[in-house]
LOLUMLO-76844 format. One line per field, with one value per residue (C-alpha): residue in one letter; x, z, y. Coordinates in nm, 3 decimals. Example, Ala and Ser with C-alpha at 12.3 -4.5 7.8 and 13.67 -1.06 7.14 Angstrom:
BEGIN
residuo = [A_S]
px = [1.230_1.367]
pz = [0.780_0.714]
py = [-0.450_-0.106]
END
This chain:
BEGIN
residuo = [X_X_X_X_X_X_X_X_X_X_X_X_X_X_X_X_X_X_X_X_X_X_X_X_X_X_X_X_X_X_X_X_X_X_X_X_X_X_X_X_X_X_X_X_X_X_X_X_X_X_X_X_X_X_X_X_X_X_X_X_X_X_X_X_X_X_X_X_X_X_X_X_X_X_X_X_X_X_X_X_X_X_X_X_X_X_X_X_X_X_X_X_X_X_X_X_X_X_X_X_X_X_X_X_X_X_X_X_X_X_X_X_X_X_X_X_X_X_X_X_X_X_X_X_X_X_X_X_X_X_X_X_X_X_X_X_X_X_X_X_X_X_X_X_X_X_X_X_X_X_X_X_X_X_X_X_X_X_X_X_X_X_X_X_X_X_X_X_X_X_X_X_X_X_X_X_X_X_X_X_X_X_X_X_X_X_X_X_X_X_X_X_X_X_X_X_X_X_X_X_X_X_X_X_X_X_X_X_X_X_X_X_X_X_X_X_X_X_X_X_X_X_X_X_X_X_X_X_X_X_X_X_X_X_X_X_X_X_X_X_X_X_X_X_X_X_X_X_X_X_X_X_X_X_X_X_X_X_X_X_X_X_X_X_X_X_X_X_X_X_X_X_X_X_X_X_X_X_X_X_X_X_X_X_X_X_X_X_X_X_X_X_X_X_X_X_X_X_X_X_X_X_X_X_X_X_X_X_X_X_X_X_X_X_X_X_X_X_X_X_X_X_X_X_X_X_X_X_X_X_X_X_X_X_X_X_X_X_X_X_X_X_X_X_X_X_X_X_X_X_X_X_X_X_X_X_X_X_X_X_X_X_X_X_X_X_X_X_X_X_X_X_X_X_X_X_X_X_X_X_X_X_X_X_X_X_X_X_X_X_X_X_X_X_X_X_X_X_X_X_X_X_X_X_X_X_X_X_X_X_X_X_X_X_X_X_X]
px = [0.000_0.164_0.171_0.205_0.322_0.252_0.348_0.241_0.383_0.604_0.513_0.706_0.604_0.735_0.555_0.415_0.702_0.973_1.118_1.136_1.281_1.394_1.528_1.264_1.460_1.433_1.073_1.054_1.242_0.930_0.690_0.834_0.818_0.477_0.185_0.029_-0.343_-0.121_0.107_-0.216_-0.364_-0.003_-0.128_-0.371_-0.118_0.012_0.047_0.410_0.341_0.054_0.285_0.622_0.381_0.227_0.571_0.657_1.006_0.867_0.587_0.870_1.093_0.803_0.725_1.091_1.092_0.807_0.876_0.776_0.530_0.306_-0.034_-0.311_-0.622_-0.906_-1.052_-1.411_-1.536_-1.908_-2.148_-2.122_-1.773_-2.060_-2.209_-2.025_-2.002_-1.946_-2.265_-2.259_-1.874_-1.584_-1.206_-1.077_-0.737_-0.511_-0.164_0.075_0.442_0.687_0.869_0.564_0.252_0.053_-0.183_-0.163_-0.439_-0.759_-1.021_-1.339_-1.203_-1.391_-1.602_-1.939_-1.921_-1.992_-1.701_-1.814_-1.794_-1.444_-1.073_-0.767_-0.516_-0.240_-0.022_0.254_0.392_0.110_-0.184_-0.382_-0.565_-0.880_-1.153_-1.512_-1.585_-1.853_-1.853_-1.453_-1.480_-1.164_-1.062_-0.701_-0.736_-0.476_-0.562_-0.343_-0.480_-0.839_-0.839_-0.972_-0.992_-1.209_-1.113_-1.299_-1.427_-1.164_-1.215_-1.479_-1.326_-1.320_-1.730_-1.615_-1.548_-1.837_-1.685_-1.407_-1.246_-0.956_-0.690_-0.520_-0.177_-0.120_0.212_0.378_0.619_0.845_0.996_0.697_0.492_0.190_0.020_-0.056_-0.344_-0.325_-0.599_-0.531_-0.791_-0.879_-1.156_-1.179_-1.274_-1.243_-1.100_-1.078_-0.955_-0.749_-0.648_-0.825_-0.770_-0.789_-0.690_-0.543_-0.398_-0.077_-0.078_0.000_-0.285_-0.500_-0.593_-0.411_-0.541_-0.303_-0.453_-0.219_-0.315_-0.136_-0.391_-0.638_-0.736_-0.688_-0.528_-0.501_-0.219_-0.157_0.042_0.317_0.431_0.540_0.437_0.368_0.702_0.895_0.714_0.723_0.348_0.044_-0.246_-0.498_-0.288_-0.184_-0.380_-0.208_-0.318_-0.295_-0.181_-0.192_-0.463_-0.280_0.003_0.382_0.626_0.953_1.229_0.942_0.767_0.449_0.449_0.213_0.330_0.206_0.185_0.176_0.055_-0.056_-0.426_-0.298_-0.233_-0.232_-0.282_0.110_0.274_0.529_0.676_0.609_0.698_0.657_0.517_0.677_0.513_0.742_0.606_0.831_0.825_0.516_0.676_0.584_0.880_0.891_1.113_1.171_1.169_1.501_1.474_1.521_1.178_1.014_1.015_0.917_0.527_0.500_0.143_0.071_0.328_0.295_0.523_0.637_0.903_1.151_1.372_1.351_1.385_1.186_1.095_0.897_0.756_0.643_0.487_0.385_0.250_0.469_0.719_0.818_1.114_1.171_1.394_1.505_1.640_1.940_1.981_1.677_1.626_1.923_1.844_2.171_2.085_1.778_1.922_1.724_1.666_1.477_1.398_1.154_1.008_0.733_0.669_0.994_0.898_0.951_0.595_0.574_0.358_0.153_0.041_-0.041_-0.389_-0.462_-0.403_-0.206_0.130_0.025_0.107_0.031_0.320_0.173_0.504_0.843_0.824_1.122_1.254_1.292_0.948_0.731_0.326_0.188_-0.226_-0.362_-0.661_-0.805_-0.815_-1.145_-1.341_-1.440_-1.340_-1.166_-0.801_-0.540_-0.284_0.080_0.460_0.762_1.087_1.410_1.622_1.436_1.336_1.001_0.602_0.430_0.044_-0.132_-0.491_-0.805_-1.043_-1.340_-1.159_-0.852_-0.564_-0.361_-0.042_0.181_0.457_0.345_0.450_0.283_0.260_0.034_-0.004_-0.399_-0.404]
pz = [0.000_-0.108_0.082_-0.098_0.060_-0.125_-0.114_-0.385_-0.685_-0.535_-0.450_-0.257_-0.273_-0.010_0.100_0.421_0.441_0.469_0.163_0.035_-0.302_-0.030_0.302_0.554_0.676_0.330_0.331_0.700_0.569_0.301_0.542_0.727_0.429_0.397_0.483_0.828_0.664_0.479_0.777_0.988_0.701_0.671_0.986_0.879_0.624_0.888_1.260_1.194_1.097_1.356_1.617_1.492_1.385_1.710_1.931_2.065_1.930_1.580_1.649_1.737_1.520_1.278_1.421_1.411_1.080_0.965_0.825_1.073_1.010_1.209_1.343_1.324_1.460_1.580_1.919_1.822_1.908_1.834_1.674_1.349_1.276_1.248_0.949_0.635_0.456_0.578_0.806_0.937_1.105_1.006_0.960_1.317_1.252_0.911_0.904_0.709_0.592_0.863_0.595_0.440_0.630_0.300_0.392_0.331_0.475_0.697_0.887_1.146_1.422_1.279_1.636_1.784_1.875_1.751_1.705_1.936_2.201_2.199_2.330_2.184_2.473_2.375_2.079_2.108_1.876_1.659_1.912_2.012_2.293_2.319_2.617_2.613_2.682_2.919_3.045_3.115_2.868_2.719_2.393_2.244_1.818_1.555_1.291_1.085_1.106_1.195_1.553_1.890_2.214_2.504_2.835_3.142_3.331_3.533_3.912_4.067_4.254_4.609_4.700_4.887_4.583_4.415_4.093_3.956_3.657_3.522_3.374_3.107_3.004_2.742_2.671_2.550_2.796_2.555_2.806_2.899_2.580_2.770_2.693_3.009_3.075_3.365_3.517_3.752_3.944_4.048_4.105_3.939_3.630_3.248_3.143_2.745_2.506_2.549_2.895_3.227_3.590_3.915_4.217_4.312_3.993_4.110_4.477_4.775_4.827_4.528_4.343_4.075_3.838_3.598_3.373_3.197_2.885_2.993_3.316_3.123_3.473_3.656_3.984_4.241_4.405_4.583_4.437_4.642_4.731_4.405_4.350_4.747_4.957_4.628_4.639_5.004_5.022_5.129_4.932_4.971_4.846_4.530_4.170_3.909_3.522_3.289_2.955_2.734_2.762_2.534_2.694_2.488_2.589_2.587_2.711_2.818_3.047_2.985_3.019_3.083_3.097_3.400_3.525_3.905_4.062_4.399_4.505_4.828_4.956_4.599_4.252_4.152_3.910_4.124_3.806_3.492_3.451_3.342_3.532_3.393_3.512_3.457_3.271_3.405_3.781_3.782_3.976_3.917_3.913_3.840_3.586_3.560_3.301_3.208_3.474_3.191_3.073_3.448_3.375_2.970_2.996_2.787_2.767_2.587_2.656_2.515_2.442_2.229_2.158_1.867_1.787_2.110_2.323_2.548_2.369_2.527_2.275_2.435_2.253_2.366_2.093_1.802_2.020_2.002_2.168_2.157_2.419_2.385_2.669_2.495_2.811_2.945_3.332_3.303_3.375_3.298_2.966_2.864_2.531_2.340_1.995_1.853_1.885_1.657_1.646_1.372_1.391_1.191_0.826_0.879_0.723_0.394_0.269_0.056_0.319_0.570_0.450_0.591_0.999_1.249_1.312_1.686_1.670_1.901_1.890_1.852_1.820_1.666_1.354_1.386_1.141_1.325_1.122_1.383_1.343_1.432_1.485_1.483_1.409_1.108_1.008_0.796_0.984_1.362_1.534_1.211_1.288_1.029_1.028_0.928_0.968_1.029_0.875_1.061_0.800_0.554_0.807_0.613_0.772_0.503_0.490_0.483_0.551_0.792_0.969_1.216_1.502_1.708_1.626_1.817_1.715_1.757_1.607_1.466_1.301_1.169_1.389_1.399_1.762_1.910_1.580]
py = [0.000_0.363_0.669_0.989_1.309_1.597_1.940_2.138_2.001_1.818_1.421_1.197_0.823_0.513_0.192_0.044_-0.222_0.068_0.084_0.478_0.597_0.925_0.905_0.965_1.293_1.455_1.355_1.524_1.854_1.846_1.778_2.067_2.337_2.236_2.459_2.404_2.254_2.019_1.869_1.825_1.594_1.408_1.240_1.055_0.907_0.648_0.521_0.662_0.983_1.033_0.998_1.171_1.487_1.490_1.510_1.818_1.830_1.817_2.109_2.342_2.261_2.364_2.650_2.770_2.744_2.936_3.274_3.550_3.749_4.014_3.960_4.184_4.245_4.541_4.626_4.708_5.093_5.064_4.899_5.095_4.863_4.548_4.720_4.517_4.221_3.864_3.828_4.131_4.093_4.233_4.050_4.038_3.887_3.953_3.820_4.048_4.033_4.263_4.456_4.644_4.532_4.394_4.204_3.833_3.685_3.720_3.559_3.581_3.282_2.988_2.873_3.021_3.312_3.707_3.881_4.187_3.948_3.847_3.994_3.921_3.831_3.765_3.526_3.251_2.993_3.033_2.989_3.311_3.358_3.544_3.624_3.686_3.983_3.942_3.621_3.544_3.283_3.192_3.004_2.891_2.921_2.821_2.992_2.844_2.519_2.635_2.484_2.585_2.476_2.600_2.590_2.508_2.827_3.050_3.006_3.235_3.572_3.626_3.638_4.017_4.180_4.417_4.456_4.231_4.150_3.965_4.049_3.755_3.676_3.371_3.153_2.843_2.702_2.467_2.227_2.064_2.170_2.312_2.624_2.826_3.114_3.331_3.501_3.785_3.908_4.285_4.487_4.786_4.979_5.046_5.331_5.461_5.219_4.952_5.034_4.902_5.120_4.926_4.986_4.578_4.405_4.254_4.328_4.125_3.878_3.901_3.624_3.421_3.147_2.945_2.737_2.417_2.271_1.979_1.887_2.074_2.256_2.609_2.614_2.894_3.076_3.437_3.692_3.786_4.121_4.289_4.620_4.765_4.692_4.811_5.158_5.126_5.217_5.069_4.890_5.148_5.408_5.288_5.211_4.999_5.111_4.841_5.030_4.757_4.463_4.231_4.026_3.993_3.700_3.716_3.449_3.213_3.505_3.701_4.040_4.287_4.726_4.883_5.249_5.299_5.569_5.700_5.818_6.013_6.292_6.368_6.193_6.100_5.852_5.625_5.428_5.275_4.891_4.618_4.302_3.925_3.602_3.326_3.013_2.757_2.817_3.050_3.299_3.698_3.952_4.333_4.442_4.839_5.072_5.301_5.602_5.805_5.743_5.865_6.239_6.270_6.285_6.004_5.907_5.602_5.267_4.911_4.619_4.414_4.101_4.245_3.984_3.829_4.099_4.305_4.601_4.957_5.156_5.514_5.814_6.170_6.400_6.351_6.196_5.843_5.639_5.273_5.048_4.721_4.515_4.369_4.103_3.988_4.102_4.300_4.641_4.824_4.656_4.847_5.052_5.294_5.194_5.488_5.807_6.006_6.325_6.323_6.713_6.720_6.707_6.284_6.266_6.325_6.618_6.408_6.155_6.469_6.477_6.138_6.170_6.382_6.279_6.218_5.860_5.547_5.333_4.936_4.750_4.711_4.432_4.138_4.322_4.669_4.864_5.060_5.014_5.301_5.419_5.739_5.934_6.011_6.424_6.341_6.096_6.141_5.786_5.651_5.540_5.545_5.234_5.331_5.255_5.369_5.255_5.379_5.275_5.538_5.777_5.787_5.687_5.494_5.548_5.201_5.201_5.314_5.170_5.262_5.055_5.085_4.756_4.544_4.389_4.113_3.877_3.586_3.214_2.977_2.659_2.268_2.369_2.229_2.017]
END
């Protein structure tokens, strides 16, 4: 009985009994060029192939060798972003190449839901994770492969809370291929776009879920005392804004970039950080931004992983600076990377008419472009999508929307297949 492997053009017979025309690990390189769709199918070729596509070692190595790309998707601003094609929904996720941002693909996830009613939460090794918005519901989705998971419902909070809400961090911990959620709890409040204020995310004693792929089950712990003996402050005093809901890993650690500020005597910004939970031994840790940064007004923050390090992309105005942290949890290591001031003739006349060169910074590109968002000068609540390329000192117009974006790095992977 034959099996044929095909990719593309290209087919590859061998028999049952072992004997190939190729040796198997030129049929494996093939198998690993192949698109994801394709390798998923290759396992129904054999009890062989079942099992060698379905190890861990082979899933990364996968991975590693898809091309990198950049993920995108919109936070939804109203209901007027419903009104088009496709059953009323728009395109929630496109993937698009770094080095111009063309688009290359897009898709509404493929389960149940309406798209107004989901979060993205974060992205690694191909697998994104996204919330409901209302009802804490959480789903893993390849999108690649058109797979999703559900996961069983995140602990209840502490019964004493009025108002609480979680806040979700997503990664891939490669040593013991599991995928792991964390929920951390805090009461509080939304505040404009994107952002969430509270007033106990990441203090002593609040309340920590993990969730394992592997045991397919949350567990509880505490969070220990990160934020309030290093400000030397009390809880009640101090109010953690989350500044970017989306989580970024880096050297096997989610991230999330924090401002910290205290409520009295008088309203005051302490610091602005950046909070890592570590996947392998689940422990939290506080890494701090270059002191440089504490005095410069900058308003909006986020993060991103550019080229495997811990980047900060600020903005004020027209303003813009990116660090990198060349050696991760090295703090003398933090080095800026750029430094733009877009009220200096960087944008070209001719793509003036389009927005104000006020610019959100959304992340640095693996291969060093800077997405940027800002608003529209024709449309009230229209957002224009554009980047930046240091090498050419120029912004390059590329589309707008009636929604705000997210962004993050993305490959390929037969993760959840």
């Amino acid at each position: 009985m034959a099996m044929v492997v095909s990719n593309s053009k290209l087919k590859i017979r061998c028999w049952s009994d072992g004997c190939c025309k190729l040796p198997m690990e030129i049929i494996e390189e093939i198998v690993l060029r192949s698109d994801a769709k394709s390798v998923i199918r290759f396992k129904c070729v054999s009890r062989y192939w079942l099992s060698r596509l379905s190890e861990p070692s082979f899933m990364n190595a996968y991975h590693k060798r898809q091309v990198p790309r950049t993920l995108m998707g919109v936070h939804f601003t109203g209901w007027s972003v419903f009104l088009s094609g496709r059953g009323g929904c728009v395109d929630l996720f496109s993937v698009r190449i770094s080095e111009n941002f063309d688009q290359i693909s897009s898709q509404v996830y493929s389960f149940e839901r309406k798209a107004s009613e989901m979060v993205f939460m974060g992205s690694d090794s191909g697998v994104i994770c996204l919330r409901g918005r209302y009802d804490n519901s959480v789903y893993l989705w390849n999108p690649a492969i058109e797979k999703h998971k559900k996961l069983p419902r995140t602990p209840p909070p502490p019964s004493n809370l009025n108002l609480h809400i979680f806040l979700y961090g997503f990664g891939y911990e490669p040593l013991t291929n599991d995928f792991k959620v964390v929920a951390v709890g805090g009461g509080g409040e939304r505040s404009g776009y994107g952002s969430m204020l509270c007033g106990n995310f990441f203090l002593k004693g609040e309340q920590v879920s993990v969730y394992s792929s592997k045991s397919d089950s949350w567990k509880t712990m505490v969070m220990p005392d990160l934020i309030s003996s290093d400000q030397h402050d009390n809880h009640s005093t101090l109010m953690v804004v989350i500044t970017s809901m989306g989580s970024v890993v880096v050297s096997d650690s989610i991230h999330w970039p924090i401002a910290i500020h205290r409520l009295t005597p008088r309203y005051e910004k302490l610091a602005d950080d950046v909070v890592a939970f570590d996947l392998s031994s689940e422990e939290f840790k506080l890494i701090k931004a270059p002191s440089s940064l504490k005095n410069k007004g900058f308003i909006n923050r986020s993060i991103s992983n550019f080229c495997g390090c811990l980047s900060l992309n600020t903005s004020s105005l027209s303003c813009i600076e990116i660090w990198v942290m060349k050696k991760y949890g090295v703090w003398d290591s933090w080095t800026k990377y750029l430094y733009v001031d877009f009220a200096n003739q960087t944008v070209p006349s001719s793509l003036r008419k389009h927005f104000r060169p006020h610019f959100r910074p959304l992340g640095v590109s693996h291969n060093g472009n800077l997405l940027l968002e800002s608003r529209s000068l024709d449309v009230k609540n229209r957002y224009v999508l554009s980047f930046y390329d240091p090498k050419s000192r120029t912004v390059y117009y590329i589309g707008e929307r009636e929604s705000r974006y997210y962004f993050a790095n993305y490959a390929e992977s037969i993760f959840l297949g």
